[in-house]
PLY file of the C-alpha trace (Angstrom):
ply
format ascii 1.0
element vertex 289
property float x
property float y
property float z
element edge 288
property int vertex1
property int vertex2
end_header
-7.82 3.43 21.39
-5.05 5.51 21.01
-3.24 5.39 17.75
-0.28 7.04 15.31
-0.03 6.43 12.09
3.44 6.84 9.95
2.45 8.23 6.67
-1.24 9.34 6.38
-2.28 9.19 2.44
-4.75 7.68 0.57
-5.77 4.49 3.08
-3.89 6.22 6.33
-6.43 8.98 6.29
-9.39 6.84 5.89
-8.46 4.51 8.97
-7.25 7.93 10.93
-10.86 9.04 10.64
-12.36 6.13 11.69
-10.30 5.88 14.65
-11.10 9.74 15.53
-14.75 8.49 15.12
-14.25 5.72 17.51
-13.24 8.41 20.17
-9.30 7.79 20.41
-6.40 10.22 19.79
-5.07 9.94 16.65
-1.61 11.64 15.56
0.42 11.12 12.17
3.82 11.57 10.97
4.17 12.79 7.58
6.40 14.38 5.02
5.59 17.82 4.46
4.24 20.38 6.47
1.21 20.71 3.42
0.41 16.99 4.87
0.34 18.60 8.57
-1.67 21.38 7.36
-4.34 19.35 5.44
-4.76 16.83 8.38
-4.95 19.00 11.04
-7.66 20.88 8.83
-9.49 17.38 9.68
-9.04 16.98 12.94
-5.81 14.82 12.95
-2.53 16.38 14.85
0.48 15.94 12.57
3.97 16.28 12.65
6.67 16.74 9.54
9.72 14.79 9.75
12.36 13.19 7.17
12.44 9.55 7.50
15.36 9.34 5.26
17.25 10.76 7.92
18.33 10.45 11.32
14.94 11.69 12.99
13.45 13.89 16.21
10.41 12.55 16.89
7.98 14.58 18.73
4.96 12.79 19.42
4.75 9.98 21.96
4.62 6.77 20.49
4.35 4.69 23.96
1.06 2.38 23.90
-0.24 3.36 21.52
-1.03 1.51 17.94
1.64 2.39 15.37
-0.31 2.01 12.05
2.87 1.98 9.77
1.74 2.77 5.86
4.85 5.10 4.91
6.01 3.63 1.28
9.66 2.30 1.82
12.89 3.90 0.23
13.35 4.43 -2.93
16.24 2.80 -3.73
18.14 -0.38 -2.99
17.16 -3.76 -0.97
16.39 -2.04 2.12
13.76 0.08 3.81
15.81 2.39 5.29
12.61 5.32 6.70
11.59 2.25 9.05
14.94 1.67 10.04
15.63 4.74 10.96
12.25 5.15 12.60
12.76 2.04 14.73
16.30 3.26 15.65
14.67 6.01 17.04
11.95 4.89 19.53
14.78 2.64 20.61
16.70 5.33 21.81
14.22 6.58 23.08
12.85 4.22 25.15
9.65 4.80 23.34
7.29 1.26 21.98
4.21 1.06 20.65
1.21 -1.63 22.18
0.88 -3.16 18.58
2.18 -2.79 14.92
0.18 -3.03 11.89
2.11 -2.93 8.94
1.35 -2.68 5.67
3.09 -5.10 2.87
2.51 -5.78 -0.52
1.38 -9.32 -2.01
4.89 -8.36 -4.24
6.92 -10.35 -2.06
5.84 -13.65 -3.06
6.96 -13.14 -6.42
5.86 -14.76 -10.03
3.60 -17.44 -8.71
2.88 -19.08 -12.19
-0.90 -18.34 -11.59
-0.94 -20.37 -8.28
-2.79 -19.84 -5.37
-1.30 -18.18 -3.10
-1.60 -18.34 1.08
0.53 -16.40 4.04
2.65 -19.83 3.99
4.03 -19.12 0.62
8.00 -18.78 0.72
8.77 -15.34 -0.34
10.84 -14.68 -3.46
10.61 -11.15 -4.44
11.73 -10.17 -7.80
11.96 -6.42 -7.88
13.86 -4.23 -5.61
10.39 -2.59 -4.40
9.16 -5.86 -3.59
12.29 -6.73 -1.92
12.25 -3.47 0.52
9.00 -4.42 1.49
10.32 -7.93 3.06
13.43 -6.07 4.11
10.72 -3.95 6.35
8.47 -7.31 7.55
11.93 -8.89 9.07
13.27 -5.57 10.29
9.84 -4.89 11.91
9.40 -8.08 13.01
12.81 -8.53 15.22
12.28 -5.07 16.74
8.71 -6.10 17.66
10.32 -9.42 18.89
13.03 -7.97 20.68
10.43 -5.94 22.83
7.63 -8.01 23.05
5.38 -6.11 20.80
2.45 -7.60 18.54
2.99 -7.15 15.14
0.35 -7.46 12.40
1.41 -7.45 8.52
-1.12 -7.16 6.20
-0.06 -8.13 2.13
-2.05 -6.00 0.29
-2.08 -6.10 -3.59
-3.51 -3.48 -6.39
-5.97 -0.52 -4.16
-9.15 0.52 -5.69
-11.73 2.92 -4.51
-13.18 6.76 -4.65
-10.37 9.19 -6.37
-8.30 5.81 -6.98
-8.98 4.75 -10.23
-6.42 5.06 -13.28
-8.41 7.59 -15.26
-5.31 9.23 -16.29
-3.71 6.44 -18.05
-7.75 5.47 -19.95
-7.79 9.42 -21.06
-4.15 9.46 -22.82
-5.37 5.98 -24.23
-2.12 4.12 -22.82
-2.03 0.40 -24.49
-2.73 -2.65 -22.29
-1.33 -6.55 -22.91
-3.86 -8.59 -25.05
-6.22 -10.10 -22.58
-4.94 -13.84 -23.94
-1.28 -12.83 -22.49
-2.33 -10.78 -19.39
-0.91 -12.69 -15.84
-3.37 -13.25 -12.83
-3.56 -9.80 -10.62
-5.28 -9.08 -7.16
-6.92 -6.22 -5.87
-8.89 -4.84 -2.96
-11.17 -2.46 -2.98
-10.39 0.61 -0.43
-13.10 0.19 2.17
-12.29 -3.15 2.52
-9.00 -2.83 3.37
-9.59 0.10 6.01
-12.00 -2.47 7.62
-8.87 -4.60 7.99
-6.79 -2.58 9.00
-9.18 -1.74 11.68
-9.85 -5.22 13.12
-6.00 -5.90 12.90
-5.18 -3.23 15.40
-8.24 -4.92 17.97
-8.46 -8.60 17.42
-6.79 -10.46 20.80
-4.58 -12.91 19.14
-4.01 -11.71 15.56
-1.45 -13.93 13.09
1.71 -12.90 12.22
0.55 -12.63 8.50
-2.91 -11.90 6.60
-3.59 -11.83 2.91
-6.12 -8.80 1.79
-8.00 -9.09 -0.88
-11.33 -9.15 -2.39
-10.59 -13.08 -3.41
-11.75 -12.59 -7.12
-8.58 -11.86 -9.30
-8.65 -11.41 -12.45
-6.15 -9.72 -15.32
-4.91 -6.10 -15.02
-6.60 -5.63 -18.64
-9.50 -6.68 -17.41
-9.42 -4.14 -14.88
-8.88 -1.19 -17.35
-11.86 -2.58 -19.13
-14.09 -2.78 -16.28
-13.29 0.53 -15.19
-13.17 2.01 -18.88
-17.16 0.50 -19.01
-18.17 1.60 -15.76
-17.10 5.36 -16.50
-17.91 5.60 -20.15
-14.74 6.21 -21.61
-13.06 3.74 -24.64
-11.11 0.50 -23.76
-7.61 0.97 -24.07
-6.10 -0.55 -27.07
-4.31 -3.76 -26.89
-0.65 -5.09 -27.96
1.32 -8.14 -28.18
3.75 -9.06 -25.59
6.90 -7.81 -28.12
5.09 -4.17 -28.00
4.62 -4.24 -24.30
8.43 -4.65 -24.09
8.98 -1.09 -25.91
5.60 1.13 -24.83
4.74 -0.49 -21.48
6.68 1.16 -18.31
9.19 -0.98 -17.18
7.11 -0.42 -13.43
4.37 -2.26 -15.70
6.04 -4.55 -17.00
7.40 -5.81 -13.58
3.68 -6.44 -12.27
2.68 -8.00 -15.86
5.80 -10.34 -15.01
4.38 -11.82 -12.38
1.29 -14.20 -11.56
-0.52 -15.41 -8.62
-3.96 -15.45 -7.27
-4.55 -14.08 -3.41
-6.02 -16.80 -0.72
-7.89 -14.34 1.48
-8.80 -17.02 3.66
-7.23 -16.34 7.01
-8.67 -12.31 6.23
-11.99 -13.85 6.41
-12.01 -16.79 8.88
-9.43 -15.99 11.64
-9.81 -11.79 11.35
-13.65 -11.83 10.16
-13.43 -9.29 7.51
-16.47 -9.66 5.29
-15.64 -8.59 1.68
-18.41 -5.73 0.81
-16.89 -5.49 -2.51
-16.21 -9.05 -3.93
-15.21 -8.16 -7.27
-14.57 -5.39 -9.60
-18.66 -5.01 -10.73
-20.10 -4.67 -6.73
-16.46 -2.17 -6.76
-17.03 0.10 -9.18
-21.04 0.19 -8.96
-20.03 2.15 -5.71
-17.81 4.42 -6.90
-19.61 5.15 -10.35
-23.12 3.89 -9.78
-25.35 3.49 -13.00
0 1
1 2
2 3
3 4
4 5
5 6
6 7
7 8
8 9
9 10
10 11
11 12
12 13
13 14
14 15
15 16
16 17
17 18
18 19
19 20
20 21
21 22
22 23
23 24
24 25
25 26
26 27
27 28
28 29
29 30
30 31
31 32
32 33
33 34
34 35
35 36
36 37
37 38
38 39
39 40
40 41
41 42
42 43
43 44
44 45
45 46
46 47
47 48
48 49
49 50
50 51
51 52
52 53
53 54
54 55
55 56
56 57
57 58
58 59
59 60
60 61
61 62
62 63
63 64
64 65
65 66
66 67
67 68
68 69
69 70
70 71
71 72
72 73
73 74
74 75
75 76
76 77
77 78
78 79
79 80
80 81
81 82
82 83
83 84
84 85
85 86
86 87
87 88
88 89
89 90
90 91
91 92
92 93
93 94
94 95
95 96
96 97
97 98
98 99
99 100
100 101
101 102
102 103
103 104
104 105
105 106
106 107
107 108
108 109
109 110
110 111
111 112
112 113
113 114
114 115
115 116
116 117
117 118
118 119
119 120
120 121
121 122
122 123
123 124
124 125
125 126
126 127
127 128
128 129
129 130
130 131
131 132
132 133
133 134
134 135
135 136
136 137
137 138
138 139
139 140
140 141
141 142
142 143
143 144
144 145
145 146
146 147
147 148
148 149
149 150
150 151
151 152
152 153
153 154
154 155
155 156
156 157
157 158
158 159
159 160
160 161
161 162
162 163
163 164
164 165
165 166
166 167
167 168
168 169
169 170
170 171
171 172
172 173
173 174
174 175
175 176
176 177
177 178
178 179
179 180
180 181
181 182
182 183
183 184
184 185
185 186
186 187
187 188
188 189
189 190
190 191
191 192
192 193
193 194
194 195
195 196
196 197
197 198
198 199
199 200
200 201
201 202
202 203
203 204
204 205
205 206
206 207
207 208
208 209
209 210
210 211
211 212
212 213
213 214
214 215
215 216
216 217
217 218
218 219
219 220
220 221
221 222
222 223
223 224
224 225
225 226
226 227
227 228
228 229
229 230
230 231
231 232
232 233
233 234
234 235
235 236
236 237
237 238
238 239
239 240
240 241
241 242
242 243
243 244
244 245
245 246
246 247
247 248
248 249
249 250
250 251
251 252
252 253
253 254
254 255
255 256
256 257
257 258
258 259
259 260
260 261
261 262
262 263
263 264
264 265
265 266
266 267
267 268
268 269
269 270
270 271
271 272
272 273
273 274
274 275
275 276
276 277
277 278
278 279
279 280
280 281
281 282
282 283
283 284
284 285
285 286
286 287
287 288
């Protein structure tokens, strides 16, 4: 299969290699030319271009899968970079056989600790949250408009190898007392790449699918878990008035909000099956005992 992907990071790369292992051609636009120099080292051609701006692209895009993980705009309600991007190929006559996209589960909003399936109306509360629908509906009427498949995938909190927030348990950064924490999601990494994967094969994919490993829990319970597993101390803990003063106001948006993924569509209409359900099976393979 032949595929591009638009930004190549942490998950792009991982899914890039896989597809290089499959046998297909696999090319990547990124942002720098370090990005072009590090994944061509690995066997992935790469081009630099500015999404924020009015772009030449130089690759060929035509039928082949456009694996679309480039982080939206900074600023404002929109995403802008796939805007721009999708302005392109129309002028240039150029569409890819299928989008997948990746979303965050940030667009549903504060869920008051419900569960939460692709059927939920969206009600993003942040302006992050709210360029990632602005890209779903600006994706999805280009896709519409030319009769291409197009495969979101709402992914919440990525785990995995090199992805763990180490940083923040060093410095001993405070967390919200467990009794006060909301209901996050995650996923670990591998999991996720395996989804990715089937969503760019399956015949007749949904319009929507939920990733995650289907066992939330708190985000302080996360820097526990991950505190244990590695041997360093829990972070200590403060009351919702301290949070207000020492907690970034990025987390203080996610502690804002609560909801609890259903990955049931993931597993019964895409068959992924979770190797990592859980933050114990998790980090036992990325710090085993």
């Amino acid at each position: 299969m032949e595929s591009l992907f638009v930004g190549c990071g942490y998950v792009g790369r991982q899914v890039a290699h896989l597809e290089c292992d499959d046998g297909g051609s696999v090319g990547a636009v990124v942002r720098t030319p370090t990005s072009v120099a590090v994944l061509g080292a690995e066997g992935i051609e790469a081009v630099s271009a500015d999404l924020d701006s009015e772009i030449t692209l130089s690759v060929p895009v035509t039928d082949r899968v456009l694996y679309w993980f480039a982080p939206p705009s900074p600023e404002g309600s929109q995403d802008l970079r796939l805007r721009n991007l999708t302005r392109r190929l129309l002028a240039d006559g150029q569409a890819p056989s299928r989008v997948v996209l990746i979303s965050t589960t940030g667009v549903y909003g504060d869920c008051q600790g419900e569960w939460v399936t692709e059927e939920r109306v969206l009600a993003p509360r942040t302006d992050r949250a709210r360029r990632r629908v602005d890209a779903e509906m600006a994706m999805r009427q280009w896709c519409d408009a030319l009769g291409i498949a197009l495969v979101v995938l709402r992914v919440p909190g990525i785990y995995g190898p090199g992805k763990l927030p180490l940083k923040r348990l060093r410095a001993g950064q405070p967390v919200l007392a467990p009794a006060l924490c909301p209901w996050s999601n995650r996923v670990h990494v591998e999991d996720l790449v395996r989804a990715c994967l089937v969503a760019a094969r399956i015949d007749e994919p949904c319009p929507v699918y939920n990733i995650s490993d289907g066992y939330p829990s708190t985000m302080t319970d996360f820097f526990f878990q991950v505190a244990d597993a590695v041997d360093l101390p829990r972070p200590p803990v403060i009351d919702a008035k301290t949070a207000r003063s020492q907690l970034s106001p990025e987390m203080r948006s996610y502690l804002a909000e609560s909801k609890r993924i259903d990955n049931t569509l993931m597993r019964k209409h895409l068959g992924v099956v979770i190797r990592y359900p859980g933050l114990a099976m998790g980090l036992a393979q990325i710090v085993p005992g």
